[in-house]
DRENMIPA-77608 format. One record per residue (C-alpha): residue number from 1; residue in one letter; y, z, x. Coordinates in steps of 0.05 Angstrom, whole numbers. Layout:
BEGIN
    nr   rest        y        z        x
   NUM      A        Y        Z        X
...
***
This chain:
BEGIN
    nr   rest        y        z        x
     1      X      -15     -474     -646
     2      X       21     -522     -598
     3      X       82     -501     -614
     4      X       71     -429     -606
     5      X       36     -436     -541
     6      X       51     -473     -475
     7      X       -9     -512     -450
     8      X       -3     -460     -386
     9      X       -3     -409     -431
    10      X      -65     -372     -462
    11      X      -19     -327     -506
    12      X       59     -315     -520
    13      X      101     -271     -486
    14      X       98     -224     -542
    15      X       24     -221     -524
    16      X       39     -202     -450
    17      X       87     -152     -472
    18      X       33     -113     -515
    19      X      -22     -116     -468
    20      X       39      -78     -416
    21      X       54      -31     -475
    22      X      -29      -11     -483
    23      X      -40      -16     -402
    24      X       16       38     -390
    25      X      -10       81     -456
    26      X      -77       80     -422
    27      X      -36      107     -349
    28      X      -11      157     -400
    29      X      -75      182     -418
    30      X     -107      183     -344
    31      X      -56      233     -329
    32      X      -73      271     -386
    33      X     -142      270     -371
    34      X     -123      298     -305
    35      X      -75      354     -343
    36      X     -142      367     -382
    37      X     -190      378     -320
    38      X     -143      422     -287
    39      X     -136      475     -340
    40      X     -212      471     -346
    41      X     -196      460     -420
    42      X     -251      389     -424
    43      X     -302      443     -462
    44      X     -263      469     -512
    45      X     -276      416     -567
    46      X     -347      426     -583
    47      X     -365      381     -632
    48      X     -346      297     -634
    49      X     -320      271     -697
    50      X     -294      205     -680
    51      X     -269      189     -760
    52      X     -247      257     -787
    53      X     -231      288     -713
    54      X     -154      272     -706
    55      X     -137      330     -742
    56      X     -125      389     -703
    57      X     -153      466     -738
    58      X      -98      486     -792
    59      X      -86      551     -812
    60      X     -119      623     -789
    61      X     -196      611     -821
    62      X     -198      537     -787
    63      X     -171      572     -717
    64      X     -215      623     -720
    65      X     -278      583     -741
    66      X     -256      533     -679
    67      X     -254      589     -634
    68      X     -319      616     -659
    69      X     -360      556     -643
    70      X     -326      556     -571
    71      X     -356      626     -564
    72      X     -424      599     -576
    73      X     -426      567     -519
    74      X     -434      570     -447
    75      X     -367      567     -414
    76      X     -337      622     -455
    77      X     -397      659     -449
    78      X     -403      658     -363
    79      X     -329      649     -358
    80      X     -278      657     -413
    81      X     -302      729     -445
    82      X     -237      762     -443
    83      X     -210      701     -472
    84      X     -152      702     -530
    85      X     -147      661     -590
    86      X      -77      644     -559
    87      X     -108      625     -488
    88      X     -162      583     -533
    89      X     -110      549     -567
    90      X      -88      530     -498
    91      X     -139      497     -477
    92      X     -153      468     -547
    93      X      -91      438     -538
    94      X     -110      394     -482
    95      X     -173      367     -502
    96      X     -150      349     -568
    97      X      -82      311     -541
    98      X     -133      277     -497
    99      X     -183      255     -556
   100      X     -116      247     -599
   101      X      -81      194     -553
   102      X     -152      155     -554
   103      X     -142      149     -619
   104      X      -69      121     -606
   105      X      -89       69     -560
   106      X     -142       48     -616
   107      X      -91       28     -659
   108      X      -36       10     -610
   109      X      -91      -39     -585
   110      X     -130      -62     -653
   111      X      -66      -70     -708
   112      X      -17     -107     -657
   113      X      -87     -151     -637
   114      X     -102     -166     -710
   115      X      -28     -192     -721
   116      X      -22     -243     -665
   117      X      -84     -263     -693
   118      X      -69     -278     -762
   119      X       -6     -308     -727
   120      X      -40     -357     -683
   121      X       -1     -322     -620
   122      X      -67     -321     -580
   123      X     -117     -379     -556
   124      X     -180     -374     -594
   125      X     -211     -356     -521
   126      X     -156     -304     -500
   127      X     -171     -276     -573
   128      X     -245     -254     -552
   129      X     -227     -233     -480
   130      X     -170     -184     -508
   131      X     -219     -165     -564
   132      X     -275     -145     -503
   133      X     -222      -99     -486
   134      X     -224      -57     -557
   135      X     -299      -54     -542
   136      X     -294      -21     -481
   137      X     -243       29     -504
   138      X     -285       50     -561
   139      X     -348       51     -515
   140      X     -294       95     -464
   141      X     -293      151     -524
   142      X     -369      149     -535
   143      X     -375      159     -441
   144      X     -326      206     -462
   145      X     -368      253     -517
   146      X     -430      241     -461
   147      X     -393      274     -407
   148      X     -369      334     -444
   149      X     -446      337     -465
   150      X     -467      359     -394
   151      X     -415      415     -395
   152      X     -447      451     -464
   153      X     -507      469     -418
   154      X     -523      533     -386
   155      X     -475      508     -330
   156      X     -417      505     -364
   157      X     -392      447     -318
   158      X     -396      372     -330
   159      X     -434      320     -285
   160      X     -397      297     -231
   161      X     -436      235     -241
   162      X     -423      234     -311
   163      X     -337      247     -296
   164      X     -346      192     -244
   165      X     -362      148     -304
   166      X     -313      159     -348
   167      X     -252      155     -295
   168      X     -281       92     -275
   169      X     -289       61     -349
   170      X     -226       83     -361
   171      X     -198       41     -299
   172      X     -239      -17     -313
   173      X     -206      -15     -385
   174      X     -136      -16     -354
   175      X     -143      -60     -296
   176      X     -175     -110     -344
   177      X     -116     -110     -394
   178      X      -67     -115     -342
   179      X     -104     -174     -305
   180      X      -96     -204     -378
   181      X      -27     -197     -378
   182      X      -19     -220     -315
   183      X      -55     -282     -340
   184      X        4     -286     -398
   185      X       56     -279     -343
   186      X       28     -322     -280
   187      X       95     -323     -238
   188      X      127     -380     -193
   189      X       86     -441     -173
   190      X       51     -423     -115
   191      X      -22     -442      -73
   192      X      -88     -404      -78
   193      X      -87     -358      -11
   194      X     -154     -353        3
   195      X     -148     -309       62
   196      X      -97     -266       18
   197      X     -154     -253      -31
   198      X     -202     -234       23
   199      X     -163     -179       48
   200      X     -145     -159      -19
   201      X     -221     -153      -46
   202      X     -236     -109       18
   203      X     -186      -62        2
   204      X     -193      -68      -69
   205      X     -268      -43      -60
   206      X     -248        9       -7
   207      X     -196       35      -59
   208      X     -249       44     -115
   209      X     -295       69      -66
   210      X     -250      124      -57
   211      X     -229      141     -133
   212      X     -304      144     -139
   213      X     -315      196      -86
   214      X     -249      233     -118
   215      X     -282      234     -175
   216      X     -344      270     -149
   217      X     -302      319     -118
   218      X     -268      332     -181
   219      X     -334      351     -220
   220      X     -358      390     -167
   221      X     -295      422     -138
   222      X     -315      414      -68
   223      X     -247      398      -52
   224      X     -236      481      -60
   225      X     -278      492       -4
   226      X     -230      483       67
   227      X     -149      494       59
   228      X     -134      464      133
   229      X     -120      391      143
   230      X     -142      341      184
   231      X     -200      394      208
   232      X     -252      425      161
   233      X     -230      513      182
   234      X     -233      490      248
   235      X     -285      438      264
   236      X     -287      357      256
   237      X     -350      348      235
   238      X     -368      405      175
   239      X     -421      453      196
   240      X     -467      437      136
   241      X     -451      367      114
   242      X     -520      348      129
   243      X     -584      387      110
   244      X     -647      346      126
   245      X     -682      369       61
   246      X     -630      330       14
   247      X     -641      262       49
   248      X     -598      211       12
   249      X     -569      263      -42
   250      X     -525      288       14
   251      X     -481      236        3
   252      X     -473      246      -71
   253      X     -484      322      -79
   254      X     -471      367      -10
   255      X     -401      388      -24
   256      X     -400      396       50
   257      X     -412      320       63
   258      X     -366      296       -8
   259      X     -307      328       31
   260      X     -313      286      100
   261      X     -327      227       59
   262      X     -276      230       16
   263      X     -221      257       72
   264      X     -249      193      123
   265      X     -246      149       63
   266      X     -171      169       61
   267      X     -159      163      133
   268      X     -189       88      121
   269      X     -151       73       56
   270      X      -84       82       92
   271      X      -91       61      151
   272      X     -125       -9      132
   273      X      -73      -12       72
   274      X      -17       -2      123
   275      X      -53      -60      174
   276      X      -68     -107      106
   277      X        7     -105       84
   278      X       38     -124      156
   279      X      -11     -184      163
   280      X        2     -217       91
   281      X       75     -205       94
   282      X       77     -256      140
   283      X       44     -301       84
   284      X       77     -289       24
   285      X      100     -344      -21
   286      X      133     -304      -74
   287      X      171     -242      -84
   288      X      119     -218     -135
   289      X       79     -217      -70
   290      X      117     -191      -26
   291      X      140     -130      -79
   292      X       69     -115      -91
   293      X       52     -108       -8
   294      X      117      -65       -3
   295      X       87      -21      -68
   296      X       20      -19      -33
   297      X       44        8       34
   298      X       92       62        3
   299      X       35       85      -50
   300      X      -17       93       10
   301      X       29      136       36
   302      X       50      180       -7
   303      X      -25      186      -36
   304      X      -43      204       28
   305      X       12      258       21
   306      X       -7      282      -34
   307      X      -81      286      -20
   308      X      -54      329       34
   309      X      -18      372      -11
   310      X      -81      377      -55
   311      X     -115      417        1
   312      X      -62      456       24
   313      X      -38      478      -28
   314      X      -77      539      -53
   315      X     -107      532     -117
   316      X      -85      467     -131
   317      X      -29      466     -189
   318      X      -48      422     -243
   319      X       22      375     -243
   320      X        0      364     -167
   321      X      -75      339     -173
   322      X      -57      300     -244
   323      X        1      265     -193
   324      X      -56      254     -142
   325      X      -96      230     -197
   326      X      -39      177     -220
   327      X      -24      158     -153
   328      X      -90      129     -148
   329      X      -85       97     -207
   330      X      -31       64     -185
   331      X      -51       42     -121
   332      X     -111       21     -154
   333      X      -69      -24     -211
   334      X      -19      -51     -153
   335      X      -72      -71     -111
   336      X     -103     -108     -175
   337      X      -34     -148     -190
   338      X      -34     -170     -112
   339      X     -102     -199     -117
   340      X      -83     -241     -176
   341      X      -11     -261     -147
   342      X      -63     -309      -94
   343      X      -93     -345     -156
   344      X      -62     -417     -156
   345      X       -9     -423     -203
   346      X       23     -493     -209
   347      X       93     -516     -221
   348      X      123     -516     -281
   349      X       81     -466     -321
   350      X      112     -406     -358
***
């Protein structure tokens, strides 16, 4: 083992290398997810077979027994009558690319994992942290079945609860795997910046405070309620973003209210992002640092620009909210690597 791995080193670069490889194939399937939402095609796979489900219908009789089941249920049924088996296959298509790449990242994870074990590339520790992240991606497909559960109702729309869920597992996945390859790759000697981290953690939380709220206005498309930006058709304050009778559920299910949350939240993000990278500029110790702070203000930028679009834009093309989804993402993953660029990292390690 020594002479595999550095002292300062809980795994080889090899290591680091795969845990990039698996963070970006999980960026790959956020977007996707995205692609899948936006052509309303989540529903169209109504039955989970994690073991013999990889295979997509082949031939006429497995099409048309696929398309049958659809029928059976509520969103073709309230929504999709006039539907085609071509427009089926469709929307197939996207829900079983999405369940498909799962599968990929399973064994991009789980066969490269087993062989630096066997190897002795990994620290018996660093072994059990990377293999908590296989856990949570199969627990991500099992969220995943849960949420599409809600949708096969007589609503034939998932929980907005339930999507906020599964975006958010699926960022906790990725944000953990990169903070483990970070850990492989610690960068130049530098202090702990205490005051760096503090800042960091405040916009961090503001940041997933916002996906969150994205997320509910995702699963209940409020955001399709007022084209016109910054005002809500004319007013500041939305007419009925507060109904007495709802109490604390306003904040979670008036559409109304989920639009000037998420819209202020926006406002915030940026404009504390923008504030947060001119003060730590002035403290950086390393160019990972300062890169990350440049990455940070541009990406608050053009997310804001892109939320923006989102509204404008009528009917919301699904290439520009999956790019509004991304962007988050990687706001979300650069504001991640800055936080652990202020962990202490003495000289001479790897």
């Amino acid at each position: 083992m020594s002479m595999i791995l550095d002292l300062k080193r809980p795994a080889t670069p090899s290591v680091g290398r795969w845990l990039l490889v698996v963070f970006g194939s999980i960026a790959v399937m956020v977007m996707i997810g995205g692609l899948t939402r936006l052509t309303q095609s989540g529903l169209s796979m109504v039955t989970w077979r994690p073991v013999t489900g990889w295979l997509p219908p082949i031939g006429e009789a497995a099409w048309d027994a696929a398309f049958a089941q659809y029928k059976a249920f509520p969103q073709f049924q309230k929504m999709n009558q006039m539907m085609t088996l071509p427009e089926f296959k469709f929307i197939f298509f996207w829900e079983y690319l999405h369940r498909l790449w799962g599968r990929i990242i399973g064994l991009l994870f789980f066969v490269p994992w087993a062989y630096f074990v066997v190897r002795r590339r990994m620290s018996r520790r660093f072994m059990g942290l990377t293999f908590i992240g296989f856990c949570l991606g199969g627990l991500q497909g099992a969220v995943g079945w849960w949420m599409v559960k809600s949708g096969l109702v007589d609503n034939p729309a998932v929980s907005h609860y339930r999507l906020a869920v599964h975006l958010g597992l699926a960022l906790t996945c990725a944000m953990y795997i990169l903070w483990l390859a970070l850990n492989v790759f610690p960068g130049d000697a530098r202090t702990k910046d205490k005051t760096g981290q503090q800042w960091t953690i405040v916009f961090l939380a503001l940041v997933i405070v916002q996906i969150i709220y994205g997320a509910f206005m995702a699963g209940t498309k409020a955001g399709y309620m007022y084209q016109s930006f910054p005002l809500f058709n004319g007013q500041f304050f939305p007419q009925n973003a507060y109904v007495a009778s709802m109490g604390a559920a306003n904040f979670v299910e008036n559409l109304d209210m989920l639009n000037f949350i998420h819209r202020s939240l926006g406002w915030g993000v940026a404009l504390f992002g923008i504030y947060m990278t001119i003060k730590l500029m002035r403290r950086v110790q390393t160019r990972n640092q300062r890169n990350r702070l440049l990455w940070i203000r541009g990406l608050v930028g053009a997310q804001f620009l892109l939320g923006v679009s989102v509204v404008l834009v009528p009917g919301v093309p699904p290439l520009l909210g999956a790019a509004h989804q991304i962007g988050a993402f990687a706001l979300l993953a650069t504001t991640v690597a800055l936080l652990h660029s202020y962990r202490r990292v003495d000289s001479g390690a790897v």
